[in-house]
gemmi code that builds the backbone of each chain (N, CA, C; Angstrom):
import gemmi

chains = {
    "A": [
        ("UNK", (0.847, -1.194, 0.000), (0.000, 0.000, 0.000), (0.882, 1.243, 0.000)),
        ("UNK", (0.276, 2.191, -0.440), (1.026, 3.107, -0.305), (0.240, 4.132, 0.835)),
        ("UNK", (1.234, 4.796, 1.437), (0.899, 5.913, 2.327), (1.755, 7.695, 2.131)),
        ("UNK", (1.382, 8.029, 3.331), (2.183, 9.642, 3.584), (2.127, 9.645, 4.701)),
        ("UNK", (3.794, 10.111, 4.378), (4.320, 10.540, 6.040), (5.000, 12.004, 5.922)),
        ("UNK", (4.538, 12.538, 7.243), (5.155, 13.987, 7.116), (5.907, 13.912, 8.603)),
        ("UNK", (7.200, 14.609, 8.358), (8.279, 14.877, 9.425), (8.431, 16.358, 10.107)),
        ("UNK", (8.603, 15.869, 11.500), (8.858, 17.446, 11.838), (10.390, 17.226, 12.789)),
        ("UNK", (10.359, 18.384, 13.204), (12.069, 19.209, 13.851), (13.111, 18.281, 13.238)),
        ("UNK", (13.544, 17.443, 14.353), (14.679, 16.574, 14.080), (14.507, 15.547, 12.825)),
        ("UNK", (13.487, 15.104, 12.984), (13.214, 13.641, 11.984), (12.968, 14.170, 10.593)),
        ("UNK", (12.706, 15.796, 10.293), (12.498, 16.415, 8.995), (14.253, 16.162, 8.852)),
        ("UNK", (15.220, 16.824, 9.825), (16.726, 16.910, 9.233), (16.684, 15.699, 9.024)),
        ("UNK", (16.875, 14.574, 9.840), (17.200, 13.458, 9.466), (16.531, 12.638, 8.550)),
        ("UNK", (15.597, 12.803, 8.046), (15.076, 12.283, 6.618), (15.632, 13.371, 5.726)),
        ("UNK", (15.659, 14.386, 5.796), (15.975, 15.178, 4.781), (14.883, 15.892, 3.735)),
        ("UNK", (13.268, 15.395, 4.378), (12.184, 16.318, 3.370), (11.088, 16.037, 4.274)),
        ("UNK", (10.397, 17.304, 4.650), (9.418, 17.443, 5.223), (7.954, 15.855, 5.070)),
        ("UNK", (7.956, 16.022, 4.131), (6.876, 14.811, 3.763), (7.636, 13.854, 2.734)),
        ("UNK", (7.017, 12.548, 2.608), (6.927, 11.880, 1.510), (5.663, 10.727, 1.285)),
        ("UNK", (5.678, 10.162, -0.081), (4.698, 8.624, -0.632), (5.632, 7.698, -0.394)),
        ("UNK", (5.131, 6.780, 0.035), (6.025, 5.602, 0.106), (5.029, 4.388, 0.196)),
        ("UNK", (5.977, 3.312, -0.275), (4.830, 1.975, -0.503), (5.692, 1.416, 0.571)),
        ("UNK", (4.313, 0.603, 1.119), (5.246, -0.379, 2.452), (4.104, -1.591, 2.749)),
        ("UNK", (4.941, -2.597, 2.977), (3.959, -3.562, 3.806), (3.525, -3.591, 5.367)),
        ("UNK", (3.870, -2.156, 6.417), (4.281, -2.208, 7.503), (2.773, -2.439, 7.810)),
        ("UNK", (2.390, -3.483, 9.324), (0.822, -3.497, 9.488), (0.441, -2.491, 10.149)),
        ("UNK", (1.492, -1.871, 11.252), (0.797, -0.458, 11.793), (1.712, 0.434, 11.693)),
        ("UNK", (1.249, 1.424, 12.734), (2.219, 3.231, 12.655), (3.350, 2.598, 13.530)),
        ("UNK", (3.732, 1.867, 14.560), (4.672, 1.434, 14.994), (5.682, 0.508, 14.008)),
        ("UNK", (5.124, -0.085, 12.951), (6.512, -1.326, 12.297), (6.660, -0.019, 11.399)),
        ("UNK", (5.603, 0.763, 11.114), (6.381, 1.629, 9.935), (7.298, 2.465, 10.309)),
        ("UNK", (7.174, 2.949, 11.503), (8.541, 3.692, 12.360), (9.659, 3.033, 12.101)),
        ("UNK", (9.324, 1.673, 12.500), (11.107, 1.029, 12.957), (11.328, 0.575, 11.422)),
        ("UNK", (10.552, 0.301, 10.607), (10.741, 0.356, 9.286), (11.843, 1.500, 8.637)),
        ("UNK", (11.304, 2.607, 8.773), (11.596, 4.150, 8.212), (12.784, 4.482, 9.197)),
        ("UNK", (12.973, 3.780, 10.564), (14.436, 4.410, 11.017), (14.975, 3.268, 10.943)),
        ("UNK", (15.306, 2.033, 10.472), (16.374, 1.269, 10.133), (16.787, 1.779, 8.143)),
        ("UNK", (16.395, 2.022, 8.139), (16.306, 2.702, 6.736), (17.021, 3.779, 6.727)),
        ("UNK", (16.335, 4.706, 7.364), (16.900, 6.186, 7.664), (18.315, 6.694, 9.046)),
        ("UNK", (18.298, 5.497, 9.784), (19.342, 6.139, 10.633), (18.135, 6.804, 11.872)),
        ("UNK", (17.148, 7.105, 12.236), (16.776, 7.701, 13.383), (17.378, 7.481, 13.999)),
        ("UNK", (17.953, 8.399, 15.399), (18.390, 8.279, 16.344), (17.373, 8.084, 17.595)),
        ("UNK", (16.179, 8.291, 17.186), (15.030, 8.770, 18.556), (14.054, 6.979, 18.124)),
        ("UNK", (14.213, 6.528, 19.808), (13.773, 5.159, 19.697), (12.172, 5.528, 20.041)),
        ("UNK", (11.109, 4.707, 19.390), (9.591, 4.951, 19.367), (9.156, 5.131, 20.283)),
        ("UNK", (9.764, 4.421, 21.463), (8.756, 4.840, 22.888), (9.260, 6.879, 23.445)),
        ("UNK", (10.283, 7.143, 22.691), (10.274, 9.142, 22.628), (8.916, 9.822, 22.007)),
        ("UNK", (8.481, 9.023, 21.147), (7.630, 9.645, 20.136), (6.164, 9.691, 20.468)),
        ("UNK", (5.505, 10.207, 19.423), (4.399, 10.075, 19.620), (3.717, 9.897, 17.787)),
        ("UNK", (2.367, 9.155, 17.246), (2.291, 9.284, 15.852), (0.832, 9.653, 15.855)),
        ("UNK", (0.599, 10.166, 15.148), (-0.780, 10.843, 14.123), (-0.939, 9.855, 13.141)),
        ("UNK", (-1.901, 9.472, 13.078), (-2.674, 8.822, 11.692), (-4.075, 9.781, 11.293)),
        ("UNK", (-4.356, 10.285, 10.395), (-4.797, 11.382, 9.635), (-5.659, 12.261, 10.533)),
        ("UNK", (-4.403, 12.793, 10.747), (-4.602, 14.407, 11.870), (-5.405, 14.090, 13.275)),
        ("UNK", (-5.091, 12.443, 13.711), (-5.964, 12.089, 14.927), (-4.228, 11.666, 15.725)),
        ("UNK", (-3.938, 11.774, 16.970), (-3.389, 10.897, 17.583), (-3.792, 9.913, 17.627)),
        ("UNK", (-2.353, 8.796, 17.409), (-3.340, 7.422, 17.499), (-2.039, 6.399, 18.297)),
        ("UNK", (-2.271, 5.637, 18.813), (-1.473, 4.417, 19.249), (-0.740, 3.628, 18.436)),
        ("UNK", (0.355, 3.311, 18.518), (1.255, 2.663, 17.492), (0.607, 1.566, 17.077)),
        ("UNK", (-0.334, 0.684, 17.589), (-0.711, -0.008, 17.164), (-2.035, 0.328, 15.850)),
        ("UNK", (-2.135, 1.382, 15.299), (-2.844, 1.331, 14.489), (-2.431, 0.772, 13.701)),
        ("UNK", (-3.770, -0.068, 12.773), (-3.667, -0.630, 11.553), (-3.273, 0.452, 10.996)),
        ("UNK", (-2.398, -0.103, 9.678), (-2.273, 1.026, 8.403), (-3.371, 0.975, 7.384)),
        ("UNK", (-3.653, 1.406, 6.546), (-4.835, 1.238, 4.964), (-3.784, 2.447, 4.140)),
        ("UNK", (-4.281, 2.003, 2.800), (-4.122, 2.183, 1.834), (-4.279, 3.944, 1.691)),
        ("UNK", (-3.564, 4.980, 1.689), (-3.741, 6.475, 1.659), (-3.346, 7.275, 2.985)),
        ("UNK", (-3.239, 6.616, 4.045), (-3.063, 6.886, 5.479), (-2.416, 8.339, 5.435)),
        ("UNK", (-2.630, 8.917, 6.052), (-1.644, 9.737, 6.417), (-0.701, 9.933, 7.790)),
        ("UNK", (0.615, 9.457, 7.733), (1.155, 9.123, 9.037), (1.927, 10.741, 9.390)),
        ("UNK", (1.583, 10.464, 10.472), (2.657, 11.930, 11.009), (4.044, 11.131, 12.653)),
        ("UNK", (4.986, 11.005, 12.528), (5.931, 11.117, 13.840), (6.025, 11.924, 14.404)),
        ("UNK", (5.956, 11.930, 15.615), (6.273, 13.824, 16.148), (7.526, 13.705, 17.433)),
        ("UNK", (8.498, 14.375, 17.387), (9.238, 14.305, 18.203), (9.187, 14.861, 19.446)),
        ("UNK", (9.657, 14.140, 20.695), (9.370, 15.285, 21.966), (9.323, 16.086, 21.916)),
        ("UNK", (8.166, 16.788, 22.669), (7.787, 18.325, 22.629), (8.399, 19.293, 23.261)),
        ("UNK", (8.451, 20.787, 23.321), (9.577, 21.384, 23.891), (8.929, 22.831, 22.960)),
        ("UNK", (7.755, 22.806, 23.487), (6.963, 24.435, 23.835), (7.354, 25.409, 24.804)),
        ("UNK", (6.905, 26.533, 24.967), (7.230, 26.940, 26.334), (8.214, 27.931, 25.984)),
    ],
    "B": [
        ("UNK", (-9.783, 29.507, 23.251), (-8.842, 29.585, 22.036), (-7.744, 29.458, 22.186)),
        ("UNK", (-7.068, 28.445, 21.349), (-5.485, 27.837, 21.411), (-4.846, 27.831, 19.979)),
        ("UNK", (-4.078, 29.179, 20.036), (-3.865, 29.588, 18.045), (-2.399, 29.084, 18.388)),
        ("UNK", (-1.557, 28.981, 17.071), (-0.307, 28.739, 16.928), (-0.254, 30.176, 15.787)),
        ("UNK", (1.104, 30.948, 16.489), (0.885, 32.213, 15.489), (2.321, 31.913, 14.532)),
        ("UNK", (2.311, 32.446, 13.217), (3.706, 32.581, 12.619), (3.644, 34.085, 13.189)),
        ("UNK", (2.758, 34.726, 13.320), (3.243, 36.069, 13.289), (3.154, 36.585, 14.945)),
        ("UNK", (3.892, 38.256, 15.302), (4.177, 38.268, 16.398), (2.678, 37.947, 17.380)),
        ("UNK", (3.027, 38.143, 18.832), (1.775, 37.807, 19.538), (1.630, 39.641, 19.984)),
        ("UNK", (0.038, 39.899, 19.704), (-0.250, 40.927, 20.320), (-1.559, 40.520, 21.948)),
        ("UNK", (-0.498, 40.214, 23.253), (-1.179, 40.282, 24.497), (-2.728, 41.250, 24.361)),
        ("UNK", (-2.695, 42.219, 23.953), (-3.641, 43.284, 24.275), (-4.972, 42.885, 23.547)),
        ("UNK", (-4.401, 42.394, 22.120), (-5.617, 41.388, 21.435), (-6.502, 40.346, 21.767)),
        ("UNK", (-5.013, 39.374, 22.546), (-5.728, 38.362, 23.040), (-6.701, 38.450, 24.498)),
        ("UNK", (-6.206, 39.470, 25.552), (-6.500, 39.997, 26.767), (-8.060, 40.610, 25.898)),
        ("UNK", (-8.299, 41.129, 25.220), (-9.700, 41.521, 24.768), (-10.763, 40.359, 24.941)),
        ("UNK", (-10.250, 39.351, 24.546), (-10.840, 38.186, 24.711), (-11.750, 37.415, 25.904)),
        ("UNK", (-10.702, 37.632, 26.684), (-11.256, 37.406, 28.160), (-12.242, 38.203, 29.156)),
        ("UNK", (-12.370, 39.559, 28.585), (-13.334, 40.070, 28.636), (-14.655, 39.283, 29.106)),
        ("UNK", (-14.889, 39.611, 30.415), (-16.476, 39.200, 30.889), (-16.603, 39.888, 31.960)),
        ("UNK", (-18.320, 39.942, 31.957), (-18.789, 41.126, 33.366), (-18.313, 39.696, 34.627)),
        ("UNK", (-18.856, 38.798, 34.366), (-18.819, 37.891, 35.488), (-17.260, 37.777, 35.837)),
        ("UNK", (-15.801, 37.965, 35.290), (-14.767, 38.030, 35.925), (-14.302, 39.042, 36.822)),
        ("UNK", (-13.878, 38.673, 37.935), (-13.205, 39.983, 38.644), (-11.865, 39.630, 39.098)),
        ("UNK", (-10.869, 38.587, 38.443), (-9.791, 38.474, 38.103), (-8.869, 37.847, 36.753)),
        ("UNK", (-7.761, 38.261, 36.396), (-7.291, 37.900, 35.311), (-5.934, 37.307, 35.444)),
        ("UNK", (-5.156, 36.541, 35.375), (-3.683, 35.722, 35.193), (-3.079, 35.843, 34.349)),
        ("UNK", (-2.144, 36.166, 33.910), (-1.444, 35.691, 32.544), (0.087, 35.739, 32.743)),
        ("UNK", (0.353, 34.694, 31.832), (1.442, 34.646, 32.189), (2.259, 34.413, 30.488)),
        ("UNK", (3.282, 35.121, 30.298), (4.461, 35.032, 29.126), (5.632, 34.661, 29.072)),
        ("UNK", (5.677, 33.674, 28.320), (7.640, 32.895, 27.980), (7.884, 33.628, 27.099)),
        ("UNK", (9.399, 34.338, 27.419), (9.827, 35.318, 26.261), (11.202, 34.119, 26.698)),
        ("UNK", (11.935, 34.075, 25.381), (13.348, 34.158, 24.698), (14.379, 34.595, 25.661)),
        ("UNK", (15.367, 33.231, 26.098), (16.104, 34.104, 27.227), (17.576, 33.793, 26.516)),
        ("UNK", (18.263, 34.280, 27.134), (19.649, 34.436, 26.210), (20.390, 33.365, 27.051)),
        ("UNK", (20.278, 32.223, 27.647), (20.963, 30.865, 27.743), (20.134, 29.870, 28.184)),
        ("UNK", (20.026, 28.725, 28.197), (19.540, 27.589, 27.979), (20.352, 26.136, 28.336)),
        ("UNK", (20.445, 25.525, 29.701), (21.476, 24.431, 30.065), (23.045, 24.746, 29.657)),
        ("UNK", (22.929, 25.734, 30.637), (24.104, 26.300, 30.515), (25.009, 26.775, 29.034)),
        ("UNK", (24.263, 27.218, 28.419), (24.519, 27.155, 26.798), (24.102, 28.796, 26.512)),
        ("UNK", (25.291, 29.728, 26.087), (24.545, 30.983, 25.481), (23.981, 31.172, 24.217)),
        ("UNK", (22.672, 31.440, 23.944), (21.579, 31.360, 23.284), (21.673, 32.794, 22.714)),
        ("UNK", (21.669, 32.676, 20.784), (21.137, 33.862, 20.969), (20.038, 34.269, 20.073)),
        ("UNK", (19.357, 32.997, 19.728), (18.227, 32.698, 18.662), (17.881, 31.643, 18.818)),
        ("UNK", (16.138, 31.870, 18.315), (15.979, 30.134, 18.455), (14.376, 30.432, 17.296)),
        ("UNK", (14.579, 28.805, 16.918), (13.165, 28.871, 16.400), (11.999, 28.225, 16.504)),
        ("UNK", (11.027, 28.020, 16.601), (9.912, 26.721, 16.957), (8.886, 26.533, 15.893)),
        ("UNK", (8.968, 25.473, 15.926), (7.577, 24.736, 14.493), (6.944, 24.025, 14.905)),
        ("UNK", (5.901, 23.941, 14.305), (4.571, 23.144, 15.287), (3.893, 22.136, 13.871)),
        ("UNK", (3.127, 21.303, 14.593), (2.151, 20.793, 13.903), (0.894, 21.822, 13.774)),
        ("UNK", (0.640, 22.437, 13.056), (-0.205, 23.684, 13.607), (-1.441, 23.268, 14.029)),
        ("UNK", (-2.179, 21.809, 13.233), (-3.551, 21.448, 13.393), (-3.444, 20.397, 14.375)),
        ("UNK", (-2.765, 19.767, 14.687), (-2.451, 18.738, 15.868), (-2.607, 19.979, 17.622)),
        ("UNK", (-1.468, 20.527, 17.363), (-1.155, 21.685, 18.109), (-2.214, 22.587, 18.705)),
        ("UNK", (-3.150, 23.481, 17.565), (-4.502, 23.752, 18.153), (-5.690, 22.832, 18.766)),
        ("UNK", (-5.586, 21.354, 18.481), (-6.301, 20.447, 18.722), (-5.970, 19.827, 20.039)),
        ("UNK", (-4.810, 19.919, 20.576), (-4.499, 19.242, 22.122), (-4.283, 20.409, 22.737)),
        ("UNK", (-4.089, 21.681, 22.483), (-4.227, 22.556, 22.892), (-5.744, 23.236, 23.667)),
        ("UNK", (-6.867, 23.353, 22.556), (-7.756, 23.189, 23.122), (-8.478, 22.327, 23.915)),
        ("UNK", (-7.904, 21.316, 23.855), (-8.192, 20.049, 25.023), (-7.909, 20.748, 26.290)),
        ("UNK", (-6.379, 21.176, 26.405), (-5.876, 21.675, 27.974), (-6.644, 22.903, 28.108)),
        ("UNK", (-7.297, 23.693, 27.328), (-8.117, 24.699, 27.603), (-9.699, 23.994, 28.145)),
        ("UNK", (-9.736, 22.992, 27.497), (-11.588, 22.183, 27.701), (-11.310, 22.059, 29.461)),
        ("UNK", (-9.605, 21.435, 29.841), (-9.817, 20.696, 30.922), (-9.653, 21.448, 31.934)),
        ("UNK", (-9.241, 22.905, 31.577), (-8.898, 23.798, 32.849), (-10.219, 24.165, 32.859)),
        ("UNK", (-10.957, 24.646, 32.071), (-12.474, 25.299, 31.945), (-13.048, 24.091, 32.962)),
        ("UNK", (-12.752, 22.810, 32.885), (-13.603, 21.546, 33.524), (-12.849, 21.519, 34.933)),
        ("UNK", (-11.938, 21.931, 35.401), (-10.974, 21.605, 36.337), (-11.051, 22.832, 37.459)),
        ("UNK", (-11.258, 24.166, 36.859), (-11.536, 25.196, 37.945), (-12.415, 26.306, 37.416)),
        ("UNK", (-12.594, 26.757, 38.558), (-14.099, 27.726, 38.754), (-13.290, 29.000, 37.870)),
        ("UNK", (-13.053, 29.297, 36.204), (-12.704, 30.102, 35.829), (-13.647, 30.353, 34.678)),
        ("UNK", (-13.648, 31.168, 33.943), (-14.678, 31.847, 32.632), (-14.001, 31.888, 31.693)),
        ("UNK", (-12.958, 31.778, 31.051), (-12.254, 32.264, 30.184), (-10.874, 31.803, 30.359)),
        ("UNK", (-10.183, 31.319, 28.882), (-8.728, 30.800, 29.204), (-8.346, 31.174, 27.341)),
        ("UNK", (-7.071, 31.829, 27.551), (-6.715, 31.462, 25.765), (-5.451, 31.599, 25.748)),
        ("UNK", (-4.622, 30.431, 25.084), (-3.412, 30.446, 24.790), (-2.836, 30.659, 23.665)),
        ("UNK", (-1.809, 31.458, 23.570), (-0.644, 31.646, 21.773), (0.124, 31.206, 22.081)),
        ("UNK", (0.868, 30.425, 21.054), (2.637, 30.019, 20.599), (3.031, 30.701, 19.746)),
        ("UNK", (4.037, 31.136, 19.476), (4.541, 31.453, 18.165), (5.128, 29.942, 18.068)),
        ("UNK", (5.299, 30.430, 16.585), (5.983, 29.740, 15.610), (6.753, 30.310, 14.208)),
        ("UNK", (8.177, 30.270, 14.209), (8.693, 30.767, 13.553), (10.421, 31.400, 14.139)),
        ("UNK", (11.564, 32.109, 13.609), (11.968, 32.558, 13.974), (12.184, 33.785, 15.290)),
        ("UNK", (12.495, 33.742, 16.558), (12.405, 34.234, 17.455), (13.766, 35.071, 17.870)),
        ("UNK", (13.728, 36.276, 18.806), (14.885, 36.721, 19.088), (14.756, 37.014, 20.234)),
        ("UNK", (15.730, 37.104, 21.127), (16.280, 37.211, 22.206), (14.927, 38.006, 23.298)),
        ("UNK", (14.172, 37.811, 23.679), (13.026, 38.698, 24.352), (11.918, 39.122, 23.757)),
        ("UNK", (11.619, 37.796, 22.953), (10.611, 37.958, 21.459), (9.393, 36.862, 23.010)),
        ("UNK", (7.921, 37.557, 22.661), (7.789, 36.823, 23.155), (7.212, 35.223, 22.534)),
        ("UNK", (7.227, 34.324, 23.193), (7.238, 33.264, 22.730), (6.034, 32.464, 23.393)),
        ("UNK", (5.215, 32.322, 23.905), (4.195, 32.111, 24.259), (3.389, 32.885, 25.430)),
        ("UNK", (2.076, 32.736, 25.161), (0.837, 34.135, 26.095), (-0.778, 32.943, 26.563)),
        ("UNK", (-0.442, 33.183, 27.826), (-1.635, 32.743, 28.169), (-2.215, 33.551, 28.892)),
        ("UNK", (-3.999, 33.691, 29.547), (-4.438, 34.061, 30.166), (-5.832, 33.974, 30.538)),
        ("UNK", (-6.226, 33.747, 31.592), (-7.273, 33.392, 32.506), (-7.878, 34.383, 32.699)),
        ("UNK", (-9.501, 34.707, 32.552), (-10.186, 35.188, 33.588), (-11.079, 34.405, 34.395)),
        ("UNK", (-11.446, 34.793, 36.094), (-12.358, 33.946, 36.501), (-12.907, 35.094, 37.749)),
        ("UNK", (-13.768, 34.628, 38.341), (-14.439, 35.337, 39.195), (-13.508, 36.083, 40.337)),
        ("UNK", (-12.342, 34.609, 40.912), (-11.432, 34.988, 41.927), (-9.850, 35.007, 41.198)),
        ("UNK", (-9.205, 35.258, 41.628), (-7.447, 35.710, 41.699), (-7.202, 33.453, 41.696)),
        ("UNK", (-7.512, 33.081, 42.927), (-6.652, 31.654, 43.136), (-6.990, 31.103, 41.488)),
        ("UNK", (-8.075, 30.739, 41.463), (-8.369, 29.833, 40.177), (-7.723, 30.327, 39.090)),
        ("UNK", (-7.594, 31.574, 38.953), (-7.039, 32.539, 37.654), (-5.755, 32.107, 37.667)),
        ("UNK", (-4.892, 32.066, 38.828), (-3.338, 31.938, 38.526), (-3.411, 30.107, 38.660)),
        ("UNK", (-4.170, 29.389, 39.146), (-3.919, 27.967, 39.473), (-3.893, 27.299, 37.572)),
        ("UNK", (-5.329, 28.078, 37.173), (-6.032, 27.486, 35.665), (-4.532, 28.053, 34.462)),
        ("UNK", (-3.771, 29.162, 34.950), (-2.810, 29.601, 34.002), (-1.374, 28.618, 33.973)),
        ("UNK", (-1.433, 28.096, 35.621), (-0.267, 27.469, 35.565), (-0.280, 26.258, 34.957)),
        ("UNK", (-1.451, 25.608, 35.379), (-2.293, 24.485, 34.316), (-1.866, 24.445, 32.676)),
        ("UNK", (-2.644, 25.334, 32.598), (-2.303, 25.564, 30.802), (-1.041, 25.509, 30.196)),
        ("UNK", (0.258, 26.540, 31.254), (1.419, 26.478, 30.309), (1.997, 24.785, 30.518)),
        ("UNK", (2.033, 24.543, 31.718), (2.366, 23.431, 32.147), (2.170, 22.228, 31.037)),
        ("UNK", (0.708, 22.101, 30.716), (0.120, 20.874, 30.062), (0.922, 21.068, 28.359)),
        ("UNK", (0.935, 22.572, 28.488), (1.461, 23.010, 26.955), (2.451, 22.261, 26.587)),
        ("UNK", (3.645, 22.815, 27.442), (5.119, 22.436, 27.449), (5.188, 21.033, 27.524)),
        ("UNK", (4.238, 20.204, 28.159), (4.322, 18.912, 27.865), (3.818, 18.045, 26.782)),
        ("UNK", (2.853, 18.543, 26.163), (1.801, 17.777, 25.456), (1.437, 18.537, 24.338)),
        ("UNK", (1.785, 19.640, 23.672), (1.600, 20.651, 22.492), (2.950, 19.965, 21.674)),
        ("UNK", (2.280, 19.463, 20.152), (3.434, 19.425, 19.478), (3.776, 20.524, 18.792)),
        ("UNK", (5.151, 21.208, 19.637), (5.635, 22.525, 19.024), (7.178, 21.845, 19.611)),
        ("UNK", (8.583, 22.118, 18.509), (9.637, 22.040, 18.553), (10.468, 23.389, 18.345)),
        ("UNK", (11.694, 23.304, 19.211), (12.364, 24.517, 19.455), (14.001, 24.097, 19.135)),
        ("UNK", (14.053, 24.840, 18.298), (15.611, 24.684, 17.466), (16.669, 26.039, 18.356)),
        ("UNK", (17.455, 26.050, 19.133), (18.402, 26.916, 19.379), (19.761, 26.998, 18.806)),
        ("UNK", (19.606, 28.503, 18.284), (20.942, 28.831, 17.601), (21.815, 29.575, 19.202)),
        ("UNK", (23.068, 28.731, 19.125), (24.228, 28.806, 20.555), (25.137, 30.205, 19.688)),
        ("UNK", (25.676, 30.993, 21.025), (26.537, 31.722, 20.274), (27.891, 31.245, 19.953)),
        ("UNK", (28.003, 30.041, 20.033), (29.087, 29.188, 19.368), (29.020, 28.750, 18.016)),
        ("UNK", (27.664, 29.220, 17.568), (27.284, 29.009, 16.045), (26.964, 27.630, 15.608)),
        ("UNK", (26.778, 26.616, 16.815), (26.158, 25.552, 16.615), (24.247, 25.960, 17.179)),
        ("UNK", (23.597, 24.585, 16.383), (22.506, 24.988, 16.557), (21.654, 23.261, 17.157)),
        ("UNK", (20.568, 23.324, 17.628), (20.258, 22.181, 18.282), (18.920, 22.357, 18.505)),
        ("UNK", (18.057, 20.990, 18.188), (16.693, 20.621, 18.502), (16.866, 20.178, 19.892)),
        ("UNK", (15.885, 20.886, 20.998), (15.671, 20.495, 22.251), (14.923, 19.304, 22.731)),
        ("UNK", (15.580, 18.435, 23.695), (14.787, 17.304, 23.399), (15.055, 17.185, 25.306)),
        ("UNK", (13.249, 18.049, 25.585), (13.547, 17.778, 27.218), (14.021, 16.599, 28.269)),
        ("UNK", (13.745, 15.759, 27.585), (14.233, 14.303, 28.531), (15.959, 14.403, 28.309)),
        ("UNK", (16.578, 15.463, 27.684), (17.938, 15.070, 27.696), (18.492, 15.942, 28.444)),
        ("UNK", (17.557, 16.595, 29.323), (18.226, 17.953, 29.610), (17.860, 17.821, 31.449)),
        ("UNK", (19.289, 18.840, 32.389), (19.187, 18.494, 33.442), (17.772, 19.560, 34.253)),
        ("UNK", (17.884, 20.339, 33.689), (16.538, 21.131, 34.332), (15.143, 20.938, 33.780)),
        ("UNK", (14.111, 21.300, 34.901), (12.738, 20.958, 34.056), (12.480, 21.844, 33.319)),
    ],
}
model = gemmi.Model(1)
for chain_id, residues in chains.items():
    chain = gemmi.Chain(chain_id)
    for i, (resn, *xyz) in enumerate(residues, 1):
        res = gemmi.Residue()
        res.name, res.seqid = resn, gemmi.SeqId(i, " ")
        for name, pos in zip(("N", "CA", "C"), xyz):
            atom = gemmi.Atom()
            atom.name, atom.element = name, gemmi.Element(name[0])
            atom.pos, atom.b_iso = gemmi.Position(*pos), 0.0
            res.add_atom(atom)
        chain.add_residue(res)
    model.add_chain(chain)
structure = gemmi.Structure()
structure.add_model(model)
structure.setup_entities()
């Protein structure tokens, strides 16, 4: 299937582009993480994070489908 | 109301807001831009947000202070974007009938912010290195 993932602070440098399409067999927002940082080099291990599946917070265990839109978000640091 | 601004924050705008006959106190409180950071001299920094994630758990911590204390009114800004040295960088503020709830519901808000708002803060060091803040790595809260 294919999906979209969009990156922010650190994980935008370290991918190197704000968003991308990508086809994957991953079953949820968690294998597609460790998917996308054995791939990419992440330095930030999943239990730092937090993921969005189309503009909802959701639990790593979400299923993926076909169009998803995934978001990673790195520790926060508002204020 | 919980905006994420690119542009500067005008307090006096948002303080219009809170406006009610039924308040007879107001809180607010502002994070401006300080010039060091874990022992590190700072002399820029920038922050980016999820903007629609961001207004969305944002107004949550506004639903839960409104649910949590006897106050009328709560609204928070972030910027987002390039910042300088005493720029301010986030504005909250409470009205409620009394003074306690007003400052208890404000400390609430920034608090929940800084923890749970996805907004990231890039600091430029005057060593000309620059760095994404990542609070669990750092010795102060």
């Amino acid at each position: 299937m294919t999906v979209r993932v969009q990156y922010f602070a650190i994980l935008r440098e370290q991918r190197g582009v704000a968003q991308e399409s990508l086809v994957t067999e991953a079953a949820t927002a968690g294998d597609l993480y460790e998917e996308l940082r054995a791939r990419h080099g992440f330095t930030l291990p999943q239990e730092r994070l937090r993921t969005a599946v189309n503009d909802e917070f959701a639990p790593w265990t979400t299923p993926l489908r076909e169009g998803d839109a995934i978001v990673f978000l790195p520790p926060v640091a508002g204020g | 109301m919980f905006k994420i601004s690119p542009e500067p924050i005008d307090p006096a705008v948002l303080a219009r807001e809170l406006r009610d006959p039924a308040a007879g106190a107001c809180a607010t409180f502002e994070g401006w831009v300080r010039n060091r950071n874990d022992g590190r001299a700072v002399v820029a920094l920038e922050y980016e947000a999820h903007a629609l994630l961001a207004e969305r758990e944002g107004g949550r911590i506004l639903e839960e202070a409104l649910a949590k204390f006897p106050i009328v009114k709560a609204v928070c800004a972030h910027r987002t974007g390039a910042l300088a040295l005493g720029d301010l960088a986030v504005w909250v503020g409470v009205a409620a009938e009394h003074r306690g709830a007003a400052f208890d519901a404000c400390r609430y808000i920034i608090d929940q912010t800084k923890l749970r708002v996805p907004i990231w803060k890039r600091e430029h060091y005057a060593d000309g290195t620059v760095d994404w803040i990542n609070p669990a790595e750092r010795k102060a809260p």
